[in-house]
KELUM-643774 format. One record per residue (C-alpha): residue number from 1; z negated, x, y. Coordinates in nm, 2 decimals. Example, Ala and Ser with C-alpha at 12.3 -4.5 7.8 and 13.67 -1.06 7.14 Angstrom:
2
+------+--------+--------+--------+
: timi :      z :      x :      y :
+------+--------+--------+--------+
:    1 :  -0.78 :   1.23 :  -0.45 :
:    2 :  -0.71 :   1.37 :  -0.11 :
+------+--------+--------+--------+
***
This chain:
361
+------+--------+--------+--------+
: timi :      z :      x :      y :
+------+--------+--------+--------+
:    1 :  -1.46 :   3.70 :  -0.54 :
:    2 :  -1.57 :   3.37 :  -0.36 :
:    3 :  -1.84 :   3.21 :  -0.52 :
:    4 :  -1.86 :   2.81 :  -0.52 :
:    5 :  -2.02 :   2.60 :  -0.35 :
:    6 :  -2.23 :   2.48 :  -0.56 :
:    7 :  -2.31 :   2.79 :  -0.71 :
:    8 :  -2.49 :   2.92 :  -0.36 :
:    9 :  -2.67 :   2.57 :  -0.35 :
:   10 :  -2.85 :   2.65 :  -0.70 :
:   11 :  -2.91 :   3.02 :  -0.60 :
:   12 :  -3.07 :   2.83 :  -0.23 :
:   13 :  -3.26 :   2.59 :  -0.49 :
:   14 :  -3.36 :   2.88 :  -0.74 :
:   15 :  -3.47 :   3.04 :  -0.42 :
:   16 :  -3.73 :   2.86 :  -0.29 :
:   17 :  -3.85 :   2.72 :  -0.59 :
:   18 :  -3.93 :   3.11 :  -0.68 :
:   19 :  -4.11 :   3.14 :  -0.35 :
:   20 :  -4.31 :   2.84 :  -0.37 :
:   21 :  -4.44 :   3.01 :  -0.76 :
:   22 :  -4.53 :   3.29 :  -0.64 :
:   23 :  -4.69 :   3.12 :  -0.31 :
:   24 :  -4.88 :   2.90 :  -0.57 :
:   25 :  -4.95 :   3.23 :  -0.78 :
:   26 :  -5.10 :   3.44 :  -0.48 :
:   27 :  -5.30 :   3.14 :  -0.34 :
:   28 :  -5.47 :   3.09 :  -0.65 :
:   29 :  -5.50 :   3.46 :  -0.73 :
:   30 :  -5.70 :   3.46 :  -0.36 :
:   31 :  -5.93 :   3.18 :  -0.43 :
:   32 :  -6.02 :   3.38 :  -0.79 :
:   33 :  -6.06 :   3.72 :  -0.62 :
:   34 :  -6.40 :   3.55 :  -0.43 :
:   35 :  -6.58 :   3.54 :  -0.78 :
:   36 :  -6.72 :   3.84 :  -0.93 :
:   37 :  -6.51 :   3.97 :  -1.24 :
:   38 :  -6.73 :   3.86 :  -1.47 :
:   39 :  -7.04 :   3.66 :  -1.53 :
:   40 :  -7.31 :   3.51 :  -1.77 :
:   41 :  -7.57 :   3.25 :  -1.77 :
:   42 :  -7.89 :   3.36 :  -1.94 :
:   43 :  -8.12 :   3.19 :  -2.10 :
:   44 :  -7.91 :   2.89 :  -2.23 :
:   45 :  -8.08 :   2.79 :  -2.58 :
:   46 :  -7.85 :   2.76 :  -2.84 :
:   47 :  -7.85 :   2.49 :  -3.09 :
:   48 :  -7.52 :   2.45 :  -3.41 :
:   49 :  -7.45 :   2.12 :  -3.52 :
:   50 :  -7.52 :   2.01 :  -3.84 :
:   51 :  -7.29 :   2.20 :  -4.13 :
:   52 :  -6.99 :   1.89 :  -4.18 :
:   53 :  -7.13 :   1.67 :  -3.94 :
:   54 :  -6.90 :   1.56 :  -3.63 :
:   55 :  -7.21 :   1.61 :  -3.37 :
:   56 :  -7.09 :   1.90 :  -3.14 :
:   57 :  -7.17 :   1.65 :  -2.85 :
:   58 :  -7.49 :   1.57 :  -2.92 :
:   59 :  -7.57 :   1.98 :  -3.01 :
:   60 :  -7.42 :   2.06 :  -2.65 :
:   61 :  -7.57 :   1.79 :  -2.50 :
:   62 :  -7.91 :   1.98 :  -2.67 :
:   63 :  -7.83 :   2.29 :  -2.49 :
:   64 :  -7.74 :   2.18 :  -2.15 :
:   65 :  -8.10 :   1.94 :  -2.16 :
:   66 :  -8.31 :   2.23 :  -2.26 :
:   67 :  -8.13 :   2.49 :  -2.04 :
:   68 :  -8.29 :   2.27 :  -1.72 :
:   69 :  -8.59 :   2.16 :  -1.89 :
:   70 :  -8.76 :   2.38 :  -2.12 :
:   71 :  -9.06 :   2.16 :  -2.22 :
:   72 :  -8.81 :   1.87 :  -2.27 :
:   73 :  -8.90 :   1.71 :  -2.66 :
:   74 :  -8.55 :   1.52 :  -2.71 :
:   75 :  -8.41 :   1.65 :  -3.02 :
:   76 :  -8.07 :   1.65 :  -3.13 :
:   77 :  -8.17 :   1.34 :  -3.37 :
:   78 :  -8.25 :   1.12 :  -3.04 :
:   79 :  -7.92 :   1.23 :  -2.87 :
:   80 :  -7.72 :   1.11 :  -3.24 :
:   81 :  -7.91 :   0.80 :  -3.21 :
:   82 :  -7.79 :   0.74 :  -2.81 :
:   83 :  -7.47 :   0.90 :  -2.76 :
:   84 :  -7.28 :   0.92 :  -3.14 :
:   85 :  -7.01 :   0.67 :  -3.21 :
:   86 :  -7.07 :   0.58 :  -3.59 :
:   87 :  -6.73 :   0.34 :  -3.55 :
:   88 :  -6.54 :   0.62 :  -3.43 :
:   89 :  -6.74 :   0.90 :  -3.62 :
:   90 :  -6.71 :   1.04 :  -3.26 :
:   91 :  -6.88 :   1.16 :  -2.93 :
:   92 :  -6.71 :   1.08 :  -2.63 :
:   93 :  -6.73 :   1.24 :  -2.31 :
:   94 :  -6.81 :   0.96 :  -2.12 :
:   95 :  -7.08 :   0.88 :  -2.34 :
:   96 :  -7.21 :   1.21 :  -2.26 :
:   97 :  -7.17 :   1.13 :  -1.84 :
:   98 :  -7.36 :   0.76 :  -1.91 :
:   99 :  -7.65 :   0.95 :  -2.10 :
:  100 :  -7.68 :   1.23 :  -1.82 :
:  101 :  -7.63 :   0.98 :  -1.54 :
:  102 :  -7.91 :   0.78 :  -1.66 :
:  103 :  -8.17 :   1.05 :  -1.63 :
:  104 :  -8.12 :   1.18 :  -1.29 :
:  105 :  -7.86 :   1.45 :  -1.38 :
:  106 :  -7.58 :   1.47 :  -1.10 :
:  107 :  -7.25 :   1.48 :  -1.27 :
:  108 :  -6.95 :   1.67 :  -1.13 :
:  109 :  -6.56 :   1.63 :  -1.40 :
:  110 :  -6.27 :   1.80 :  -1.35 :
:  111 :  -5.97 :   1.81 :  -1.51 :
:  112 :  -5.77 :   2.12 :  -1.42 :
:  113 :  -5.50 :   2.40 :  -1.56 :
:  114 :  -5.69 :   2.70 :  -1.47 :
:  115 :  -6.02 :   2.89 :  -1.52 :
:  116 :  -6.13 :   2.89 :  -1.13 :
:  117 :  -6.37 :   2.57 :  -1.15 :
:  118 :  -6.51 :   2.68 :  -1.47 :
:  119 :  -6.62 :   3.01 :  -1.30 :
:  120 :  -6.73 :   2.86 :  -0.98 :
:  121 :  -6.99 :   2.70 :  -1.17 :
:  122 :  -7.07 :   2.97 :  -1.42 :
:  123 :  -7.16 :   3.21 :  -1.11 :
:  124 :  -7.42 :   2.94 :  -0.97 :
:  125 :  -7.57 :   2.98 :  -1.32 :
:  126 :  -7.43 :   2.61 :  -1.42 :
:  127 :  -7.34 :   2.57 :  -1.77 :
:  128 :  -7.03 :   2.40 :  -1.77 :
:  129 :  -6.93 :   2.17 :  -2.10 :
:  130 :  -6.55 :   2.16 :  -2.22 :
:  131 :  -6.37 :   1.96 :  -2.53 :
:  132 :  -6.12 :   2.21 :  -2.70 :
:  133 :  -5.97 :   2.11 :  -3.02 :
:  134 :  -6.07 :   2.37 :  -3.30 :
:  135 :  -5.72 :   2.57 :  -3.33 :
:  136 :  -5.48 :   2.42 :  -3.07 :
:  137 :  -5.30 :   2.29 :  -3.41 :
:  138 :  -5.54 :   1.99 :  -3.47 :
:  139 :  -5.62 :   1.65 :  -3.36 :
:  140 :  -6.03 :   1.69 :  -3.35 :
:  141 :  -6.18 :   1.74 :  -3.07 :
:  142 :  -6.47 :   2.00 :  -3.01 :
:  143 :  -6.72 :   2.01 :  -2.72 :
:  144 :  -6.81 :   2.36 :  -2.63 :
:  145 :  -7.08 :   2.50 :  -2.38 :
:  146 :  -6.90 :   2.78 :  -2.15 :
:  147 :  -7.17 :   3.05 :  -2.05 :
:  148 :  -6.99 :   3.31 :  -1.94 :
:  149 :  -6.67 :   3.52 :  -1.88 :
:  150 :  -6.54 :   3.85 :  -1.85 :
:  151 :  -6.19 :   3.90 :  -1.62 :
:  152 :  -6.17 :   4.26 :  -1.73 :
:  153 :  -6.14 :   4.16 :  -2.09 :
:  154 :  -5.98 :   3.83 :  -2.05 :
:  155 :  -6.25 :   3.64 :  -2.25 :
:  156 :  -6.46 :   3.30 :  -2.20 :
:  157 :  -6.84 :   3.32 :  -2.36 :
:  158 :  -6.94 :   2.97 :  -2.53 :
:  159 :  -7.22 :   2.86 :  -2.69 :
:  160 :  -7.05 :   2.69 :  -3.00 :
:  161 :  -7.27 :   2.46 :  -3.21 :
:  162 :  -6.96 :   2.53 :  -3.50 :
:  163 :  -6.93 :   2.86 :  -3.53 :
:  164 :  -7.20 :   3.06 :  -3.31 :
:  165 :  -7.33 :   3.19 :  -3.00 :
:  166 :  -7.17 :   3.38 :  -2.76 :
:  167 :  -6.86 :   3.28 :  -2.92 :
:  168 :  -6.58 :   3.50 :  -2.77 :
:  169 :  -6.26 :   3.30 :  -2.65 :
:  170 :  -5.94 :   3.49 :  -2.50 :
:  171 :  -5.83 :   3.29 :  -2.22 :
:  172 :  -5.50 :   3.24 :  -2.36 :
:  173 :  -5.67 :   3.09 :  -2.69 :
:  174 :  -5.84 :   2.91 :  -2.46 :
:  175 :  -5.66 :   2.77 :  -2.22 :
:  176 :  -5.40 :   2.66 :  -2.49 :
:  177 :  -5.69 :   2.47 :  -2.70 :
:  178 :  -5.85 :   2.30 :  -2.39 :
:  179 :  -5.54 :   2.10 :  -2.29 :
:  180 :  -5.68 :   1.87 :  -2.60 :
:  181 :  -5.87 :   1.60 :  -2.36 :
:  182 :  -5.66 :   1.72 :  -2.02 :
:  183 :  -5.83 :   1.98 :  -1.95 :
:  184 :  -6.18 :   1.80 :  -1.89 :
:  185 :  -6.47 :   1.98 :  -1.78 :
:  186 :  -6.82 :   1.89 :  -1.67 :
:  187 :  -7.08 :   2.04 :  -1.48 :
:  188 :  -7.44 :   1.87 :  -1.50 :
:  189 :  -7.75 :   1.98 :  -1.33 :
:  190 :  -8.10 :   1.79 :  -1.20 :
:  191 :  -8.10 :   1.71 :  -0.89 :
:  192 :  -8.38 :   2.00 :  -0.80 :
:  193 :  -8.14 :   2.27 :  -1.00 :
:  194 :  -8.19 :   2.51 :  -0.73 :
:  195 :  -8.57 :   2.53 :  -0.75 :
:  196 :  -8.54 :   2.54 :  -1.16 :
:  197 :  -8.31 :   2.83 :  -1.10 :
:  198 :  -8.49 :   3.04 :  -0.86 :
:  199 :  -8.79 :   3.00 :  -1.06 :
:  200 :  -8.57 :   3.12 :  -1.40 :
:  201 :  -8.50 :   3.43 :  -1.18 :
:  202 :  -8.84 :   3.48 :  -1.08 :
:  203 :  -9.10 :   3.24 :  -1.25 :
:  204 :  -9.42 :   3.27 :  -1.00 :
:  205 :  -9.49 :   3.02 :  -0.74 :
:  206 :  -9.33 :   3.01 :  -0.40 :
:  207 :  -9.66 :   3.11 :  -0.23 :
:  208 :  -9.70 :   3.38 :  -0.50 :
:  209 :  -9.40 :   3.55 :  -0.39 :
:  210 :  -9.42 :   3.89 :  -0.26 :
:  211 :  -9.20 :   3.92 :   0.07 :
:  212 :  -8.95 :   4.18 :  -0.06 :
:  213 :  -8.81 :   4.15 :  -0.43 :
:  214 :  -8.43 :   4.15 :  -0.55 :
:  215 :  -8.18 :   4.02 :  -0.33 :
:  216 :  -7.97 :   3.74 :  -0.60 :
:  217 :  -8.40 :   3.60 :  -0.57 :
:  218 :  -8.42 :   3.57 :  -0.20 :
:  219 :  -8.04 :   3.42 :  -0.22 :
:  220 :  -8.16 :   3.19 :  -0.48 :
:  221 :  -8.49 :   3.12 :  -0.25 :
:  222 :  -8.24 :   3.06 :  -0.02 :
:  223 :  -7.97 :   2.85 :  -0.15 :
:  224 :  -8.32 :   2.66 :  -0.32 :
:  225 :  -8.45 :   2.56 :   0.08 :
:  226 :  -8.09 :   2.50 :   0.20 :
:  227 :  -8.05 :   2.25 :  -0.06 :
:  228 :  -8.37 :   2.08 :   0.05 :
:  229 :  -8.31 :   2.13 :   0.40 :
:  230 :  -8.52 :   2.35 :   0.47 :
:  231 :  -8.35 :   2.58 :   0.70 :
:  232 :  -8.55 :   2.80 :   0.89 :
:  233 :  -8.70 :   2.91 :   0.54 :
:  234 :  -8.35 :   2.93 :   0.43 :
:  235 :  -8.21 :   3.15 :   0.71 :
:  236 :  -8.53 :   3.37 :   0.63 :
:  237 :  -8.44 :   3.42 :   0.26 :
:  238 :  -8.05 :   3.52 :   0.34 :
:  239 :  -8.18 :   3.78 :   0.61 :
:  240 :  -8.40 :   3.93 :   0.34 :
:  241 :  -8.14 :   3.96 :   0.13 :
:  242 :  -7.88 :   4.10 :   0.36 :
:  243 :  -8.13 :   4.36 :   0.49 :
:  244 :  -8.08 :   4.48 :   0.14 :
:  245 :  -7.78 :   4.35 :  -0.05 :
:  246 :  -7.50 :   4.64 :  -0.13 :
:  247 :  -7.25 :   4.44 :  -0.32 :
:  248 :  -6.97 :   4.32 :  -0.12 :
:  249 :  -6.93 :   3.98 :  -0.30 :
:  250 :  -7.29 :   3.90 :  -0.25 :
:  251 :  -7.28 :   3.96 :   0.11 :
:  252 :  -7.00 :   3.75 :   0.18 :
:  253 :  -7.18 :   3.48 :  -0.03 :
:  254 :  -7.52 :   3.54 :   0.20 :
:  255 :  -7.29 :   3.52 :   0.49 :
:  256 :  -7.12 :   3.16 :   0.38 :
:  257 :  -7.48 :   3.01 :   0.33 :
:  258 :  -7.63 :   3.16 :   0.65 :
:  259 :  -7.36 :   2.99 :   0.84 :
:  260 :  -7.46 :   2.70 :   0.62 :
:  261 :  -7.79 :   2.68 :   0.72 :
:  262 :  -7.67 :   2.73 :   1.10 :
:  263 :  -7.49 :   2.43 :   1.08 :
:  264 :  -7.79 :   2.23 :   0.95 :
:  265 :  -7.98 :   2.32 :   1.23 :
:  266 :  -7.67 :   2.26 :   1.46 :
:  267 :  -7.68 :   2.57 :   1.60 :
:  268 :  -7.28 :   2.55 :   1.57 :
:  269 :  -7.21 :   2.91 :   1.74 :
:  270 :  -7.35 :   3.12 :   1.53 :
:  271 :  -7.25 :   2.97 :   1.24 :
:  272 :  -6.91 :   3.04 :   1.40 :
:  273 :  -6.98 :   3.42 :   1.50 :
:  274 :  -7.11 :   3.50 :   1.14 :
:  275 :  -6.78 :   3.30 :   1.00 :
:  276 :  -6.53 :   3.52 :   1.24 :
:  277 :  -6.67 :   3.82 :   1.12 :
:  278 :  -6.42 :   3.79 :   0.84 :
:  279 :  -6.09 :   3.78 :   1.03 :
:  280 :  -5.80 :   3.75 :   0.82 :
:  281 :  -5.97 :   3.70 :   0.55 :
:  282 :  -6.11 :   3.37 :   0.62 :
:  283 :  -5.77 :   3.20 :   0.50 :
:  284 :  -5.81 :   3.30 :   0.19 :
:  285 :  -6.17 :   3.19 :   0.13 :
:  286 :  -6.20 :   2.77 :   0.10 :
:  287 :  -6.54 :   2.74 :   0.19 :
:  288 :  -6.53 :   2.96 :   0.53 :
:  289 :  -6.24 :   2.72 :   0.63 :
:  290 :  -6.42 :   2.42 :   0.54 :
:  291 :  -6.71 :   2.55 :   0.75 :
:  292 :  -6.52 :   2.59 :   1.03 :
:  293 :  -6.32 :   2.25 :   1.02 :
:  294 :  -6.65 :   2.11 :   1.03 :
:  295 :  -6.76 :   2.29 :   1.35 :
:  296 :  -6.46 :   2.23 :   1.51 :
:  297 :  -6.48 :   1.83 :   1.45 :
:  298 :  -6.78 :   1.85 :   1.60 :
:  299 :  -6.61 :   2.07 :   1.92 :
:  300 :  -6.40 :   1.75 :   1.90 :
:  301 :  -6.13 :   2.00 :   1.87 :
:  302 :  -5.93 :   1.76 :   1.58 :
:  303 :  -5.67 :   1.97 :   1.58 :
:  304 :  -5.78 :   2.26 :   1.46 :
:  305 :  -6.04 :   2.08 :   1.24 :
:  306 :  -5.68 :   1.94 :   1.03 :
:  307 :  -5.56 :   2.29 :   0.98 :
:  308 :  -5.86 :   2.45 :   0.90 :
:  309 :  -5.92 :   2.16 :   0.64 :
:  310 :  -5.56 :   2.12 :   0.53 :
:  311 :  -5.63 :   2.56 :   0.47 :
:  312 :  -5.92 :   2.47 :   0.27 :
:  313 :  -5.76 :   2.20 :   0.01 :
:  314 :  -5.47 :   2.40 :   0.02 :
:  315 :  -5.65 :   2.72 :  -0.15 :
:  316 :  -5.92 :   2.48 :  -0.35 :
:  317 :  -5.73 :   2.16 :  -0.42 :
:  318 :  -6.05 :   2.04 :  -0.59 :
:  319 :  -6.25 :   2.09 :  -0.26 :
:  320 :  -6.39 :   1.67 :  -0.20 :
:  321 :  -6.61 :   1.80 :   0.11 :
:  322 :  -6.29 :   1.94 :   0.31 :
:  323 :  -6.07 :   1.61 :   0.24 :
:  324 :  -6.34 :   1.43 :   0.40 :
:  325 :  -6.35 :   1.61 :   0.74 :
:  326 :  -5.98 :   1.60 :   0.71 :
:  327 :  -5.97 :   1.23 :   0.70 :
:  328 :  -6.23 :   1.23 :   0.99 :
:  329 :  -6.01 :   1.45 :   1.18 :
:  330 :  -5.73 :   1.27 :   1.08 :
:  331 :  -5.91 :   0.94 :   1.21 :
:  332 :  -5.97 :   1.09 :   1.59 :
:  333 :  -5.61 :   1.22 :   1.61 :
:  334 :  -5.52 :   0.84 :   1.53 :
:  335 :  -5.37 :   0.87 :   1.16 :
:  336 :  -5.52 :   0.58 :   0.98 :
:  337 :  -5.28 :   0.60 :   0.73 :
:  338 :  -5.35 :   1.01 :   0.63 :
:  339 :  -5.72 :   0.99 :   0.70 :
:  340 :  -5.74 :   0.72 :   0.44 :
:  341 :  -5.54 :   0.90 :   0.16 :
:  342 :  -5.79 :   1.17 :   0.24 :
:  343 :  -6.07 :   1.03 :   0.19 :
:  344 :  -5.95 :   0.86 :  -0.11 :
:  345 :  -5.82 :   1.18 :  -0.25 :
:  346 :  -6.20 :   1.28 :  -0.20 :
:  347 :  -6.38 :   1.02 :  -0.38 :
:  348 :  -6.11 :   1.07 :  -0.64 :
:  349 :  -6.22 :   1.43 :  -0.69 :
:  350 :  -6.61 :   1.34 :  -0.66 :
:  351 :  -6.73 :   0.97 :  -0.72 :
:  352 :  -7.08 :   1.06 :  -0.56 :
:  353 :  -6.90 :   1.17 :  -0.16 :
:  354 :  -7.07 :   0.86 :  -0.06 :
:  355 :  -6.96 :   0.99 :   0.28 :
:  356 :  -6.57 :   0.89 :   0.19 :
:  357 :  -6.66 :   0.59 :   0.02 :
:  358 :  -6.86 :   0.45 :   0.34 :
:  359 :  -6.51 :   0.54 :   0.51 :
:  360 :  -6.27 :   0.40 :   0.28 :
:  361 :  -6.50 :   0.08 :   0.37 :
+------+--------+--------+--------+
***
């Protein structure tokens, strides 16, 4: 029997718009298999919310303060006094950023369809806040803290001010109550988070320390003096810790901030070597790729540096960094036009890449 024309066009169309799913399915399935396959913060103080009172914010608000800042004396009162809306008998996110911002706090939003952020934050011990509705079936809005999830059981851990701690959410439940304020998220942290966390871990003075303890501590040490700059104490940290790690996970993640801290001391070939390692694999893990767009712009070998960039947006669309050395490869090879959309896609994603505002200028 001969089949139309148009028929085999839509079979074509159906086609390829069936590979590009699953493309889209397998990419993001990647980028999910670097996390562990489950997590918790510990150690995030809970605080409920008045009973029949609309201030979920300000009890959220509460938790993330007091997570970073134990001896901090706001109480939930002061945070009702700056933050509540008494017009709109509401809290608004932005309100929320303002009141952060103010203080110090560095302020990462997204606002995405899928779980990934959420647990690239949660696994750096960052409490991330979210606005649900209550049910999925209402028009109120409810802030939640997200402490946790588990992959094997399909389930996000919140701190609700409403209805409990360690409130137990399927991801179906919710994923399909989140899409209440487009999916908005928000990670906030001081800007000397990685000292308050290594100190959570382990809460004696860095001089105090003995030389050989657990290895997330010396990764925290670590990831504590990279911050800061401090690589040579840095590098020292990740070789404890790799001396000793037996997780897989963990030593990739010792291997990505070695390389890291490499880079910060320009020592661009071995940050290279310890990235190569990996093989195949590095195309499916955004940050190695990033990493080595970066070494290759400095090589001042552009091309390269755009593929290994373009790799790294194209697993982690969300990845500001990797749009900026795009757009600065993109800049060498003499494409004004795409280096500016890139680093205008960047600030988009992150309002403090000063970096791709100073080249949008």
């Amino acid at each position: 029997m001969k089949i139309p024309v148009y028929i085999k066009y839509n079979i074509i169309y159906y086609k390829y718009i069936l590979i590009f799913i699953l493309s889209v399915i397998f990419t993001v399935k990647a980028a999910e298999n670097s996390f562990p396959e489950s997590h918790i913060i510990y150690g995030v103080p809970y605080e409920s919310q008045p009973p029949g009172s609309s201030y979920c914010g300000e009890a959220t608000l509460y938790m993330i303060i007091h997570y970073w800042d134990e001896e901090s004396t706001v109480t939930q009162t002061d945070l009702v006094r700056d933050v509540f809306s008494s017009f709109f008998n509401a809290t608004f996110p932005f309100s929320i950023e303002n009141y952060l911002n103010s203080r110090g706090f560095n302020i990462i939003t997204h606002k995405v369809q899928n779980l990934t952020k959420i647990k690239e934050y949660i696994c750096q011990d960052i409490p991330v806040l979210v606005v649900n509705s209550m049910t999925g079936m209402d028009n109120y809005g409810h802030f939640r803290v997200v402490i946790g999830y588990d992959d094997n059981k399909g389930e996000m851990i919140c701190h609700d001010p409403a209805l409990g701690n360690n409130y137990i959410m399927k991801y179906e439940e919710f994923l399909a109550t989140w899409d209440f304020y487009n999916y908005w998220m928000m990670a906030a942290y001081p800007p000397n988070y990685r000292e308050i966390l290594a100190l959570k871990l382990n809460p004696l003075p860095y001089p105090q320390r003995t030389a050989y303890m657990d290895t997330k501590v010396h990764m925290v040490y670590g990831r504590a003096y990279l911050e800061g700059g401090y690589y040579e104490e840095s590098l020292k940290e990740f070789e404890l810790a790799l001396s000793i790690v037996a997780d897989a996970n963990l030593k990739l993640n010792l291997h990505l901030f070695q390389s890291e801290a490499y880079i910060g001391l320009q020592k661009w070939d071995k940050a290279e070597q310890i990235i190569l390692f990996y093989g195949e694999q590095i195309e499916y893990i955004p940050q190695f790729c990033y990493l080595l767009a970066k070494i290759n712009y400095v090589y001042e070998n552009y091309e390269k540096g755009i593929y290994y960039a373009s790799k790294a947006v194209e697993i982690d669309p969300y990845y500001g960094k990797a749009y900026i050395i795009l757009g600065k490869c993109q800049k060498e090879m003499d494409q004004p036009e795409l280096a500016r959309r890139s680093f205008q896609k960047a600030l988009f994603l992150d309002i403090n890449l000063i970096e791709a505002r100073e080249e949008i200028k």
